[in-house]
Structure formats: C-alpha cells, structure tokens
Legacy VTK file of the C-alpha trace (Angstrom):
# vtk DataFile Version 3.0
C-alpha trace
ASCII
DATASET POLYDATA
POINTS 635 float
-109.515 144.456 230.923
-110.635 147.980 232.565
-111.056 148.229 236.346
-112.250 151.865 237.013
-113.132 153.966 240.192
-113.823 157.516 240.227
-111.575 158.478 242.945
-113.034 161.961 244.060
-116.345 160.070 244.705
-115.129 157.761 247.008
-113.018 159.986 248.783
-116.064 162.855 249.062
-118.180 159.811 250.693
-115.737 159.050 253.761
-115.023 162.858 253.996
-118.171 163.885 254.005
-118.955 160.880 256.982
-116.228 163.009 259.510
-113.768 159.881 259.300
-110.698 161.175 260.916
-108.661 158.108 260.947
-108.878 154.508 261.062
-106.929 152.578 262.965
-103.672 151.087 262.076
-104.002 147.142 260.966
-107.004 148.177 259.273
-106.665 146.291 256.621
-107.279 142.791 256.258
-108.431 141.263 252.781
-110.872 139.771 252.314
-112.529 138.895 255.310
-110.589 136.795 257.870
-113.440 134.252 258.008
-112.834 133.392 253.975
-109.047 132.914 254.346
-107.032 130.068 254.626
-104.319 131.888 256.304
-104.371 135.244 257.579
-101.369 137.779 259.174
-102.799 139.546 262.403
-99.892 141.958 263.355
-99.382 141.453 267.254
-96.439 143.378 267.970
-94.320 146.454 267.183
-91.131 148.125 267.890
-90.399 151.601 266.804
-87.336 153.118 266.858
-89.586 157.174 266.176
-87.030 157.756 262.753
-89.271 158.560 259.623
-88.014 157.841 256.225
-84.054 157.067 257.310
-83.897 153.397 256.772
-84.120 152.667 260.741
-85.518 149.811 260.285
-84.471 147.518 256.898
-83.547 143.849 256.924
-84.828 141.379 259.885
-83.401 137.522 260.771
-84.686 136.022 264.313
-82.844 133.558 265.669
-84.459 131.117 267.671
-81.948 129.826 270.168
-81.984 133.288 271.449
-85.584 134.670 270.966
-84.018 137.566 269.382
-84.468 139.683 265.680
-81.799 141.538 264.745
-82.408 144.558 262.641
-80.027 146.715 260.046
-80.348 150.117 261.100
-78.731 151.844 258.438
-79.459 155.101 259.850
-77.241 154.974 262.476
-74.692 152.096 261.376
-75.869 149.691 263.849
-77.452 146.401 264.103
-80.257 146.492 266.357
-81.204 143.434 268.861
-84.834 143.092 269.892
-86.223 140.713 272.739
-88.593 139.173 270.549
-89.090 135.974 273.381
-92.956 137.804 273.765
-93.717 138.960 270.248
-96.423 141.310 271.722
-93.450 143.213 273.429
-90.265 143.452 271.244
-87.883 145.219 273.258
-84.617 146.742 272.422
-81.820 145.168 274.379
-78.835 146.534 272.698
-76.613 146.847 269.586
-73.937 145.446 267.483
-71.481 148.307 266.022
-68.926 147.529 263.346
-66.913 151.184 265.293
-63.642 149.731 266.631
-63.470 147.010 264.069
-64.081 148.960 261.082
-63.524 152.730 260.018
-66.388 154.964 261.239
-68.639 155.863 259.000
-68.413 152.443 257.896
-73.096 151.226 256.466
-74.680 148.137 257.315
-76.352 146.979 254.249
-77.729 143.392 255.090
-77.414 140.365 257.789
-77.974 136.918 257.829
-77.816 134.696 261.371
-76.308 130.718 261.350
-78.753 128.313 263.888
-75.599 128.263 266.283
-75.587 132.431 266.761
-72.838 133.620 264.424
-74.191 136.430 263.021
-72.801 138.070 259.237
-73.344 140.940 258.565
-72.781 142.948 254.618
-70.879 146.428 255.284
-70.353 149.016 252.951
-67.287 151.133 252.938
-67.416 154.932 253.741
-66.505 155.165 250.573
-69.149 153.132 248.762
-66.608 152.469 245.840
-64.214 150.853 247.627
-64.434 147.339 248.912
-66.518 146.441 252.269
-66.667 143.383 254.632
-68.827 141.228 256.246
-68.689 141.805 259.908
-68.949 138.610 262.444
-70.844 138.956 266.185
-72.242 136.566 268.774
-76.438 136.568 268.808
-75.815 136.071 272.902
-72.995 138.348 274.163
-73.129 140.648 271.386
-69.578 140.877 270.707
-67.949 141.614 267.575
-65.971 138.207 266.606
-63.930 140.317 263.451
-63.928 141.252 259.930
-62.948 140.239 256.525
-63.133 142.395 253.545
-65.198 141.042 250.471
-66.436 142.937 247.120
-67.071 146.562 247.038
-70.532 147.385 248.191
-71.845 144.091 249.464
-75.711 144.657 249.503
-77.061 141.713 250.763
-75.766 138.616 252.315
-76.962 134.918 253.032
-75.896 132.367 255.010
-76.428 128.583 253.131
-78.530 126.406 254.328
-76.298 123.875 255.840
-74.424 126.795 258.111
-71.002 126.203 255.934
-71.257 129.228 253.952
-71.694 133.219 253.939
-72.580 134.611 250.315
-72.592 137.836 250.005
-73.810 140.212 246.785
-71.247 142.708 245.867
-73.495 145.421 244.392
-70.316 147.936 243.392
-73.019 150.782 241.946
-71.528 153.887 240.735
-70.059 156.899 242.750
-72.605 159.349 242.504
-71.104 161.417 240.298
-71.043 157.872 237.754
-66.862 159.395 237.939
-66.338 155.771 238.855
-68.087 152.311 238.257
-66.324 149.327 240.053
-66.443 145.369 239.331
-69.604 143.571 240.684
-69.006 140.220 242.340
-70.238 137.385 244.441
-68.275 136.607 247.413
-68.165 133.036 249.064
-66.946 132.960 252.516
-66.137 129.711 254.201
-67.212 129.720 257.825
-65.657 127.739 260.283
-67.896 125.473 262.778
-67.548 127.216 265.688
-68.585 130.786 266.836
-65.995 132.759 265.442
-64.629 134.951 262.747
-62.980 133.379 259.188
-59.961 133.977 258.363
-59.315 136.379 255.127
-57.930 133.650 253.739
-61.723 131.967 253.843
-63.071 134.412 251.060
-63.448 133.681 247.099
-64.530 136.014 245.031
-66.886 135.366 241.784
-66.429 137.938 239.008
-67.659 138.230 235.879
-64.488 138.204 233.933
-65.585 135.373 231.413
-67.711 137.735 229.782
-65.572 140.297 229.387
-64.109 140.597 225.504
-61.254 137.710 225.162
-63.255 135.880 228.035
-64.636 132.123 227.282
-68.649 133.180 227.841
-71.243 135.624 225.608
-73.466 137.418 227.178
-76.647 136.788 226.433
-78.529 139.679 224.319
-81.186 140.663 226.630
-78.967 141.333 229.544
-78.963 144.974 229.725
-75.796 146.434 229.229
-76.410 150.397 229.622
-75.683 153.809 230.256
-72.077 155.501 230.633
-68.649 152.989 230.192
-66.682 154.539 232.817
-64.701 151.138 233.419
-63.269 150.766 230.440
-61.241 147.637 231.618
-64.181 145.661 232.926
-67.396 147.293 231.510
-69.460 144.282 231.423
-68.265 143.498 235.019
-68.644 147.330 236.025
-72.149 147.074 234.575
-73.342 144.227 236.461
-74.394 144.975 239.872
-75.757 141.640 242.213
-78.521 142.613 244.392
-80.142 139.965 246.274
-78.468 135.997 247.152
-80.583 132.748 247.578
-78.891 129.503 248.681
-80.837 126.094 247.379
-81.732 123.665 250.157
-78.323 121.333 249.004
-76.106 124.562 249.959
-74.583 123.749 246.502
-75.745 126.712 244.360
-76.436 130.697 244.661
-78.773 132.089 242.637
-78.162 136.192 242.327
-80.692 138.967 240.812
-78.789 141.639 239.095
-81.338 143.803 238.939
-80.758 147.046 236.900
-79.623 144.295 234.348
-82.821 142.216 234.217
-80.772 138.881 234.853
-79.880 136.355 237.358
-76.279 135.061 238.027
-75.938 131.228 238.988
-72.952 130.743 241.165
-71.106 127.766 241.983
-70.093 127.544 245.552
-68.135 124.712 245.487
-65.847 126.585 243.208
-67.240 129.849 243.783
-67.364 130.862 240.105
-70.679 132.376 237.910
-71.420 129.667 235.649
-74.606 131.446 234.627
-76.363 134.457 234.007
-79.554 134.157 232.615
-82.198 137.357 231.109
-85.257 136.875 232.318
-86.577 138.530 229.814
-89.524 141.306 229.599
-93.809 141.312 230.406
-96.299 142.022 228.093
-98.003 144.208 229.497
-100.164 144.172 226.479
-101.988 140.718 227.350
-105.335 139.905 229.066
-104.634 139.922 233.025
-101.158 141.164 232.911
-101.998 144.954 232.400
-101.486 147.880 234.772
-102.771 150.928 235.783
-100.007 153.635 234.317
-101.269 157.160 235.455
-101.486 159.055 238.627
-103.376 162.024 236.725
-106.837 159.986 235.783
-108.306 160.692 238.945
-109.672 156.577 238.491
-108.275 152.938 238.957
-107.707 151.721 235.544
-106.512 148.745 235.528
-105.670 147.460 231.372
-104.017 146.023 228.963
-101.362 148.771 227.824
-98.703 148.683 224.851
-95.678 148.524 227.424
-93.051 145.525 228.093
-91.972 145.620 232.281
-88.528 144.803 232.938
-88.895 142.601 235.674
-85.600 143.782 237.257
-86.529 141.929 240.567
-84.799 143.026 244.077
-85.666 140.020 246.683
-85.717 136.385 245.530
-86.003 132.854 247.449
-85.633 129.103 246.583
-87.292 126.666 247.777
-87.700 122.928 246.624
-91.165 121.134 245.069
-91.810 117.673 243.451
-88.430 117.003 243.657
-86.693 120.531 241.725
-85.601 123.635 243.115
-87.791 126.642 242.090
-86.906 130.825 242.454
-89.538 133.316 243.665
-88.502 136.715 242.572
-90.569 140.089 244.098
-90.142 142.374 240.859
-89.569 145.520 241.798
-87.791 147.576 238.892
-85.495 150.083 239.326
-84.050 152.647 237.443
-80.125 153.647 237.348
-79.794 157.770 238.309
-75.864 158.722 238.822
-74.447 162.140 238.132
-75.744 163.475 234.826
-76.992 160.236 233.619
-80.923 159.506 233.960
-82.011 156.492 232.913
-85.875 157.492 232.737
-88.421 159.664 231.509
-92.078 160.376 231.035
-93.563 158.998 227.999
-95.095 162.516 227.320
-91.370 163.712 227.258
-90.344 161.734 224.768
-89.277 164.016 221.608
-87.960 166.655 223.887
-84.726 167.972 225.452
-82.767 165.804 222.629
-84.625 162.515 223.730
-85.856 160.682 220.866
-89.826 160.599 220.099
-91.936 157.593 220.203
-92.258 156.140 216.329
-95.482 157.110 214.351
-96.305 153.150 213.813
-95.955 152.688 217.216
-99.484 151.852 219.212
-98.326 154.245 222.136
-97.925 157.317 219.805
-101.287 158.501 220.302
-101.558 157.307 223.982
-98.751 160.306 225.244
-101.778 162.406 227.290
-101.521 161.961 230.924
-104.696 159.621 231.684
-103.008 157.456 229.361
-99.297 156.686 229.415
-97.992 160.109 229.058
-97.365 160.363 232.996
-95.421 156.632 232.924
-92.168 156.682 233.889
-90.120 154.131 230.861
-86.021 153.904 229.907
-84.762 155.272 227.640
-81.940 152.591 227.781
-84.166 150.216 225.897
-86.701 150.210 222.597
-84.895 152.563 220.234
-85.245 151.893 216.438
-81.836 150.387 215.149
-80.947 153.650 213.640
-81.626 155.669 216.714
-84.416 157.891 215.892
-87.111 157.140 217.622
-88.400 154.530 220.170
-90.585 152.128 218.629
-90.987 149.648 221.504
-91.868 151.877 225.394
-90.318 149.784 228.751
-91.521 150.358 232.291
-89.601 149.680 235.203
-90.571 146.506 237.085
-93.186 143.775 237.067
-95.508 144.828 239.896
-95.849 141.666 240.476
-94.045 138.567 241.694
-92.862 135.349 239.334
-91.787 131.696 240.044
-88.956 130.173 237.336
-87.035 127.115 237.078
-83.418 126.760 237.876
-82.721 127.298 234.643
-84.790 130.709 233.794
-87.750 129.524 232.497
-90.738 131.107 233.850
-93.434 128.788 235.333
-95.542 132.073 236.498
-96.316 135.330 236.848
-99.043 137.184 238.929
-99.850 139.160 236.499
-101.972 142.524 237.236
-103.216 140.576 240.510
-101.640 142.465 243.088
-102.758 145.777 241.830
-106.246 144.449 241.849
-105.990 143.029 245.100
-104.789 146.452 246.118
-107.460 148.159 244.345
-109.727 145.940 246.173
-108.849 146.000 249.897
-107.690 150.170 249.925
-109.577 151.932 246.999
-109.032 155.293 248.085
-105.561 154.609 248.284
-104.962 152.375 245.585
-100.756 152.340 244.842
-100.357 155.241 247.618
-96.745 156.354 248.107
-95.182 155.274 251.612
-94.189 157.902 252.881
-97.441 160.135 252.401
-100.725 158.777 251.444
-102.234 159.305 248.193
-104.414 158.532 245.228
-102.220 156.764 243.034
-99.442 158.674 243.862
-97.300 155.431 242.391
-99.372 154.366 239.577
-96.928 156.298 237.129
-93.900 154.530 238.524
-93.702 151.128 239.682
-97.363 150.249 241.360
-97.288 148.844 244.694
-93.675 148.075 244.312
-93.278 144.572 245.479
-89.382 144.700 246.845
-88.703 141.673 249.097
-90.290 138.068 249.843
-90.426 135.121 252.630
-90.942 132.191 252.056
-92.364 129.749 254.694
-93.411 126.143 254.926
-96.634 125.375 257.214
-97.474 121.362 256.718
-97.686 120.238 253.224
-98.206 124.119 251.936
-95.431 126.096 250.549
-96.197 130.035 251.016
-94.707 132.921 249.724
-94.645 136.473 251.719
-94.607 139.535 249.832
-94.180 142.543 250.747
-95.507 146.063 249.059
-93.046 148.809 249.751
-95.169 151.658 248.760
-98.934 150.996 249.450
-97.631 148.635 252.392
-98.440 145.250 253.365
-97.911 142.206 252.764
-99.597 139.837 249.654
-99.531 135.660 250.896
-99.794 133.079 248.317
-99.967 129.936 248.226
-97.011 128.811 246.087
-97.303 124.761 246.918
-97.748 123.997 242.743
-95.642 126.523 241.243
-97.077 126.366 238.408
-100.742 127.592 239.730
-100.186 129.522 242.948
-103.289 130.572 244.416
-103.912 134.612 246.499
-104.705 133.372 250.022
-104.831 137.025 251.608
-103.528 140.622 252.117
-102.659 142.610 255.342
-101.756 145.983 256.267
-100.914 147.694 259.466
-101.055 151.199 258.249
-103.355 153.702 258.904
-103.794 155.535 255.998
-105.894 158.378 257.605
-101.880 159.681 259.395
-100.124 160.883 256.216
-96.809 160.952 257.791
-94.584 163.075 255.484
-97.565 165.883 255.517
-97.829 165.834 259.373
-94.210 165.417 259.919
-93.007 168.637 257.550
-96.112 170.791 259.329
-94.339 169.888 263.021
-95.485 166.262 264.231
-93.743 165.059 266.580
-92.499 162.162 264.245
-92.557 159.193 266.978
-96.086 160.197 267.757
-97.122 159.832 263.888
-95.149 157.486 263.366
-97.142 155.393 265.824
-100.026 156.525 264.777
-98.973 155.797 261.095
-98.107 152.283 261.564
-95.876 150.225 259.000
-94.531 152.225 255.788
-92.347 151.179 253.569
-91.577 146.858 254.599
-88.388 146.426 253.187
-87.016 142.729 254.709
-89.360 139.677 255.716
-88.769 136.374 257.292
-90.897 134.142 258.304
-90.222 131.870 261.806
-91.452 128.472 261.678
-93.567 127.185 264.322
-91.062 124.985 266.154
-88.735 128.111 266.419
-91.073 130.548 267.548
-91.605 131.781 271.250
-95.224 131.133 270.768
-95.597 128.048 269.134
-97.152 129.446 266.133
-95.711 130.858 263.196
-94.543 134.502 262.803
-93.216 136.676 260.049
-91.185 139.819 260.905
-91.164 142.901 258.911
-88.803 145.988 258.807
-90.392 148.978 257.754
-87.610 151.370 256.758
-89.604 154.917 255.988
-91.714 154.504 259.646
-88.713 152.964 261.366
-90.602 150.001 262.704
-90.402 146.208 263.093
-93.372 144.385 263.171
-93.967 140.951 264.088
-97.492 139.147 262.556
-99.114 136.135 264.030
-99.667 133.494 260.929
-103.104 132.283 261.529
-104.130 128.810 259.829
-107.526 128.172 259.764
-108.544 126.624 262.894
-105.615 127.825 264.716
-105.861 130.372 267.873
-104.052 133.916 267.360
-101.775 135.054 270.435
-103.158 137.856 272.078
-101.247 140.785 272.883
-99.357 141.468 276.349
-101.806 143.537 278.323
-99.154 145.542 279.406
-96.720 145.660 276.980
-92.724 146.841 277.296
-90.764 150.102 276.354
-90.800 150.474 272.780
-94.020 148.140 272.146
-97.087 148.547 270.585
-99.446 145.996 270.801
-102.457 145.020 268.001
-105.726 143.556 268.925
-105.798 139.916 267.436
-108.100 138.670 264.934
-109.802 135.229 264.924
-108.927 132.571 263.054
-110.059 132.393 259.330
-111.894 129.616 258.038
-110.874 127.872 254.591
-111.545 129.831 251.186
-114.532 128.362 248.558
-111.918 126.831 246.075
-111.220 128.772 243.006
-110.357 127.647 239.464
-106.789 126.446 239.100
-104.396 129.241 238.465
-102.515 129.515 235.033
-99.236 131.458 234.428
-101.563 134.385 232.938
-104.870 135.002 235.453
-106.570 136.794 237.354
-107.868 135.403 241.417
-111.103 133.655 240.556
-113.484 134.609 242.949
-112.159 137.149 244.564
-110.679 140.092 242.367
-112.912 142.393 240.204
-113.880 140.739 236.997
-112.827 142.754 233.672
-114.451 145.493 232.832
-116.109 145.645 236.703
-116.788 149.149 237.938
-116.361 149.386 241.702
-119.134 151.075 243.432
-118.657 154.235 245.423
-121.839 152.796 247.151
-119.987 150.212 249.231
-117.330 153.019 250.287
-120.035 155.121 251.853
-121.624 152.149 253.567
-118.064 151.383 254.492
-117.986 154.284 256.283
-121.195 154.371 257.540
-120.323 151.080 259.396
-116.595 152.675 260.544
-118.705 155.966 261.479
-121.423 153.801 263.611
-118.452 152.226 265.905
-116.920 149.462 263.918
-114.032 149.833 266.054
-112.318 152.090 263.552
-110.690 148.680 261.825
-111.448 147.640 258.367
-111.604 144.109 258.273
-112.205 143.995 254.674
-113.240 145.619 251.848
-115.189 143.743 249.858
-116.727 145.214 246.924
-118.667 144.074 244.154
-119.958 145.073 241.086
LINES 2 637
104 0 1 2 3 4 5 6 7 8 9 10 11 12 13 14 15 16 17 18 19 20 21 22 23 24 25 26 27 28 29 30 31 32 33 34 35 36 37 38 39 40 41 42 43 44 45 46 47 48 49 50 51 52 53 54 55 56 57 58 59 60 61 62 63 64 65 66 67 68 69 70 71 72 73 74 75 76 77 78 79 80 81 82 83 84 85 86 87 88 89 90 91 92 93 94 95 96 97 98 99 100 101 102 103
531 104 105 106 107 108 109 110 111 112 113 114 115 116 117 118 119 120 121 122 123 124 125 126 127 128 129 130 131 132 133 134 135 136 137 138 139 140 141 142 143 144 145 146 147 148 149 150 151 152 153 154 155 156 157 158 159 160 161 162 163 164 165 166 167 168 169 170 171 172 173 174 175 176 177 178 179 180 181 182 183 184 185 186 187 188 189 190 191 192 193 194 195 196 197 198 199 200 201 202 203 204 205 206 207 208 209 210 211 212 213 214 215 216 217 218 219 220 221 222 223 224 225 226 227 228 229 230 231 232 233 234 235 236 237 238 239 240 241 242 243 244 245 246 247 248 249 250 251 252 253 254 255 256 257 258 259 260 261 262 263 264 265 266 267 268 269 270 271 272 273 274 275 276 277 278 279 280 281 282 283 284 285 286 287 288 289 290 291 292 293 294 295 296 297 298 299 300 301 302 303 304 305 306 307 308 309 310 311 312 313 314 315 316 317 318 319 320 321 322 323 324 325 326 327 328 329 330 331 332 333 334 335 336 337 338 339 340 341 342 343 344 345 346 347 348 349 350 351 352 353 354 355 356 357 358 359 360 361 362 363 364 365 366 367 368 369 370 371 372 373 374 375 376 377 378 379 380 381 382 383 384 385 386 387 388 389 390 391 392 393 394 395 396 397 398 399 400 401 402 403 404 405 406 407 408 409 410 411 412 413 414 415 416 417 418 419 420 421 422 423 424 425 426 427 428 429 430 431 432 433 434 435 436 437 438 439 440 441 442 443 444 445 446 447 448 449 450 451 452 453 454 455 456 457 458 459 460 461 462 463 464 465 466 467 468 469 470 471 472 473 474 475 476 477 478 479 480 481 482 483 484 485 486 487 488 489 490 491 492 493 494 495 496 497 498 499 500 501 502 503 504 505 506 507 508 509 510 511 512 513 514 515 516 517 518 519 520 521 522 523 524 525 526 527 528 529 530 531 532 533 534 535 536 537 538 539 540 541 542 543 544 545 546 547 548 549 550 551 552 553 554 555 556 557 558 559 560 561 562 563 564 565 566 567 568 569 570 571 572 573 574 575 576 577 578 579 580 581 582 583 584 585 586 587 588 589 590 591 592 593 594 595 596 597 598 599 600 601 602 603 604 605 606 607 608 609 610 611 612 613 614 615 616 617 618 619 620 621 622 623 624 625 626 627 628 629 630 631 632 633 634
C-alpha cells in the first residue's frame, strides 16, 4: 500500500497563486453535504499563552452552563460562561493557593452532576505525593483537600457520582535520581457538596507483582530502563496515565502507558486485579502501515517492517449489546529522564555504543532517511537474546485509535486510516507539528498523534471523538458495532497559513497569532449531550494546550440546524461562521478490524494529484471565502 504526493509541487502551486492564509476552521472533510455528522466550531476562548499548557483538560457542567479548564500554566482552574457557546467568557478561577503549598500543578479535573468539582494536583515536588482538590461549580470556593498518590495525572469521577479515581502517574525526578510507586487512588465522596475526609481514600498499588507477591506479570508488559527503586521496581516502573469508570461504577480501567498495558481496578475493594499487555501493531500488514520519514519530501503511506507500541494516553468505556467495551487514542510515548533516552533514529543504530540492526533483519537495508532511517524506535525493546543487535525495530504509538474487550482482546484497530484521512483533507500539511506548520514535520515520530478521546451518544449511534494533537483536529467515528466502526468526518479549526512558533520567535504579538492561528495542540475533549447543552444541540469542547484556547463545536446530525454565532460576541470570544447541516454518507462496505474507509480514503497505490491543489487554490484565490470546506482529491 503506497500513498505518495510530491510535496514541493503542491506547495509551489498555492505559493505561486499569492495564498496568504486561509482562514481558521478551514478544514472540514469531506464535504459537509456527504457527512452524517459534522463538527462546525462556533465558539472560542483564548487565554493569548502559546505553547504553556493554558488550556489542557475541559468538563462542562450543565447545571451551571459552565467548562472548567486546567490551566497548568498558571496553577489555576479556569471557569468559562459557556451558557452562549458562541461567547465563552471567563468568569473567574479556582486556586488550590491557601489550601495547598504554592507552587502546587493542576494536572486533571473531573465535575459530579450536583457541582462538586475534583480536581488531580501535583506536588511542587513532582515526587512526592499530591491531592485531589474539592470546589463548588457555583460559588467557586475551595471545599478542601486530601492527599492521594504521588503525581496524580488524571482523575474521574464514576458514573453514579459515588466515586473520585484518580491515576497516580509517580514518573521519575528528572534527573531519574528517584522513581516512586505508581498507584490508583479511590476516593469515596460523600453526597453532599463537600470535601471527603482523608480517611475516604484507598490506595491501589501494585505490590502483588512485586517478587514474593501472589501475581506474574505478564511478559509483554514493558518493564524498562534504570531500577532506581530497588524496593518496588515493578511498582516504580508502572506509571497510570488515564482512568475510565464503566457505566455500573463497579470497575476502573487504567492505561499505563510507557508500559503498553492496562490496569483493571476494583473499586469496591479498590485493589488492581488486572493488568493486561495489549500487545504490539504490525505495521507490516496491508492497511495498517505508516508513513515513517519527514526527509522524503512525499506522503508515503506503506506497509513497513516496524511493530507500534500502542502505549495509548486517553481511553473511554462505554457499553454495546449488552458488554462494556474500551476506546483507547494511541498515542506512544517515549520515557527521557536524566541520562537515560529511551529512543533513537533507526539510522543511529550501530553508533555511540547502541547496538546495530541484525543483518537478517528486513529493516537492515531500509536505514536511509526516505526510508526508516529518520524513525524514531526504542531501544528498550527488539534486541537479540544475546544483546548484539536488534533484530525486531519498535515505534512509539499506534497513530491510530483501537476498541478491546474488557478483558484485552482487541475487536479493532484503525489502522493507517487516520493518516490517510489526514493526507486527504490537509496535503500540504500532512502530520504537521502543532506548534509550527510543516511538511511532515511528525511523520518520523508519532504521526498525527492521536492523545485523547470523547465519547458521545446521539440516538441509537455510539460516537467516538478523537482528537490529533499535532496536525490538529478532531477524527469522529462511528463506533455503534465495535467491531466495524465506520470514519464519519474530520474537522479542524486551524489555519495552517499562521505558523505560530515562526511568527511568535520573529516578534508576533502571540494573542494576535494565536487568534489568527486557531486550535493547536487539543489535548482534553468532552462531549455535552443534547439535553445538557445551552443550545439544545450537542457540543464537544476542546482544550488546545500549545494555542491556549478552548473551543466549543456544534455537533451537526444530518438534518439538524447549526447555532449561529453571537453577532456580537463577549470579551475573550471568537466566533466561527456555521456550516449547514450535512446530509447522510453513500454507505460503505462494512469495516473489518484491518481496513481502510471504503469510499472515501485514497485507494492503494493512488497518487494524489497536484492538479486538484492548484484548482484548490484557484477556487480559494477567486473568493471562496478563504475556507476549505473539503479537500477532496482523487486519483
């Protein structure tokens, strides 16, 4: 499977038409009219900081009409008016100063139906342990504290409003000098708006699987890199990432993600009863290969001799035919502390000490860099039993998303389909990096990077929200039958004309091109149901954390009307022109676990014509409004 574009060409066409910039929300894929569902971004807030996490994980609660929004930047929680989506406004703060020490990061939140926010702190001192921090969504106030795990990452509330759980990440000091316990706390919450008592936490560690404990770890969990704890190394190793809470409020399901593995947790007795691999992609097979170079000057999307680690960041549950299913968002990430890299180039392998790729292996003569020399792989895994060379090359995450069972069997994978959808709707900047854009500036890494998910019910269909943190945007699916999802559409309010790091470091005024800019870099989704939004209509909220922006998208079903924006819209606002209602899709083949999008991705082998990106910009140059609708392109 080879999906190639020669980039140069298609960039010389739209330079060569004087296209300054396009507008932000340019991109919609494919056109509006062909989707079932479509994301029209009415609303934005910007808070003007570029690239320090100003803007990270969202929750809206209803009873309010408010989002609330980690601003890790400056250790607050921000509170948006979201009551007219077309006008978030900022109405004030929630600081953990005065209830915990200064200096004191907000990692994560989570908001109960009644208004008792919970929110995941991190200690000044990452290593030691943090808390989870209680307000009220309507005064504001601070409730109290109690202190969990070290480094809680991410928390969730359960479904039924009982229980906080939060993910106890514990990574290294950054000098790997020391490498505490991860855990899962379980906080009981009482019914009213208030804070627990300390007495209210349990604390899941991972102690059974620890030498002398009653559990094995199972081989593929990755165990790696420098055993600093030498008490708890398999505990110090672990580190939880991301909670989901099935719909019975019974069990937590936890990505550990530098390990490759999810952690089942019973709440009832808040203990890990689980912890399952989920194993590694061949990257190898029809439809799931990837595009590995940034040097190639071409999308080339193939089969390639690599196994992904899946290593996802975000997951979700949520319940079909009667069994509970996980959607992961498979990011990858590698482990960096002190002296201790985890990667390195495939070209580099053989040098500096590292071992060399084996002579049998298929990848040996594949090191230049429009092949897989420029791919970033560990050098944790694939080493020959006796050390001397690597016979078996891993890349860092899926770049894509997955559905399993409850038991970690996977019912599918998406394959290479969202870097052909991306190649599709934004050619010329196919797997850009966030915070600049570029020509494949990612392809050597991790792709579009798909970090964090939503998932939302409309009707009978089940979807699935993902978001891209480096290209941008968000990917829907229809995840109804897990086992054959179906792409419904793509949208991305980024202008990819405003290159913010470039203007930024040559003296933009940052809130200016950050505007201009739009979204970079969505880092937390959720979706509001229709009977909970201020509108009527569905929403889904992103925070952006390189532009510093949260964005709120009308969720158009076909034959529903899009809210306009506010014709004069608040302080802090920036309004989107709305998009009319898509019509149904022509049905496509059903899906299978390995596949590409019938009917609307390239086929294999297509070459993408730099024709239809110089009519493109013919049209844009002519007065198209400066917004791509969609980018359709056939061979």
């Amino acid at each position: 499977m080879n999906l190639r574009l020669p980039a140069l060409t298609a960039l010389g066409c739209i330079a060569a038409l004087g296209l300054a910039s396009v507008s932000a929300a340019a991109v919609q894929f494919p056109d509006p009219a062909e989707s079932a569902l479509t994301l029209t971004p009415v609303g934005t807030h910007h808070t003007g900081q570029f690239d320090e996490s100003a803007a990270e994980i969202v929750a809206f609660h209803a009873a309010t009409q408010r989002t609330f929004v980690v601003n890790a930047q400056s250790g607050l929680i921000d509170v948006l008016d979201a009551s007219d989506p077309t006008a978030p406004t900022a109405i004030g703060t929630i600081a953990a100063g005065g209830t915990l020490p200064d200096g004191a990061v907000v990692n994560s939140l989570s908001v109960r139906a009644d208004g008792l926010v919970v929110a995941a702190i991190e200690a000044p001192t990452k290593t030691d342990p943090g808390w989870l921090l209680f307000a009220d969504a309507a005064t504001l106030t601070v409730l109290g504290a109690v202190q969990v795990g070290i480094q809680p990452d991410m928390v969730s509330v359960s479904p039924d409003g009982r229980l906080a759980v939060s993910a106890n990440e514990a990574e290294p000091a950054d000098d790997y000098s020391i490498d505490p316990e991860g855990s899962i706390s379980v906080v009981t919450l009482p019914s009213d708006l208030a804070a627990p008592a300390q007495a209210a936490v349990r604390t899941a560690t991972f102690h059974e699987w620890e030498a002398g404990g009653t559990r094995t770890l199972p081989e593929d969990v990755r165990i790696f890199g420098p055993e600093v704890n030498t008490a708890f190394p398999i505990s110090a190793n672990l580190e939880p990432e991301y909670v989901t809470v099935d719909a019975s409020s019974t069990t937590a399901y936890v990505t550990l993600q530098e390990n490759n593995a999810v952690a089942v947790v019973d709440l009832a007795s808040a203990t890990v009863t689980d912890i399952w691999p989920l194993g590694f992609k061949d990257h190898g097979q029809p439809g799931q290969g990837l595009d590995p170079s940034d040097r190639d000057g071409a999308i080339t999307i193939a089969p390639q001799p690599v196994l992904g680690v899946y290593q996802p960041d975000g997951i979700g549950a949520y319940d079909a035919g009667g069994q509970t299913y996980l959607v992961t968002a498979n990011e990858g990430d590698a482990r960096e502390w002190g002296d201790y890299t985890e990667d390195a180039r495939v070209k580099d392998l053989g040098d500096d000490g590292i071992p060399p790729i084996c002579a049998d292996s298929p990848a040996a003569a594949l090191t230049g860099d429009a092949d897989l020399g420029r791919l970033n792989v560990s050098l944790a895994d694939g080493l020959r039993a006796d050390g001397s060379c690597y016979e078996q090359l891993y890349s860092f995450g899926g770049r894509s998303f997955s559905i399993w069972t409850t038991e970690g069997t996977l019912v599918f994978d998406s394959g290479d389909e969202l870097e052909r959808i991306v190649a599709q709707a934004v050619p010329e900047f196919f797997n850009s990096n966030h915070s600049e854009s570029n020509f494949e500036g990612r392809s050597d890494d991790k792709g579009p990077e798909p970090e964090n998910l939503a998932i939302g019910q409309i009707g009978d269909r089940t979807y699935a929200f993902i978001g891209l943190e480096r290209v941008g945007g968000v990917v829907v699916y229809d995840i109804t039958d897990p086992q054959h999802p179906s792409f419904v559409s793509y949208a991305n309010n980024r202008d990819f004309a405003v290159s913010a790091e470039d203007e930024i470091d040559t003296g933009g005024d940052p809130a200016d091109v950050l505007r201009r800019a739009g979204d970079l870099g969505p880092e937390g989704l959720a979706f509001v149901a229709a009977e909970d939004s201020p509108t009527g209509e569905p929403l889904l909220v992103t925070g952006n954390e390189v532009s510093g922006s949260t964005t709120f998208f009308a969720v158009n079903v076909a034959g529903s009307e899009t809210p306009g924006p506010d014709p004069e819209p608040g302080p802090g606002a920036e309004p989107t022109p709305s998009v009319s209602a898509p019509t149904p899709p022509t049905p496509t083949e059903p899906a299978t676990t390995v596949r590409r999008v019938s009917g609307e991705l390239p086929d294999a082998g297509a070459d993408l014509s730099p024709w239809w990106f110089a009519m493109g910009g013919v049209l844009l140059a002519a007065g198209a409004g400066g917004t791509i609708l969609a980018r359709r392109l056939r061979s």
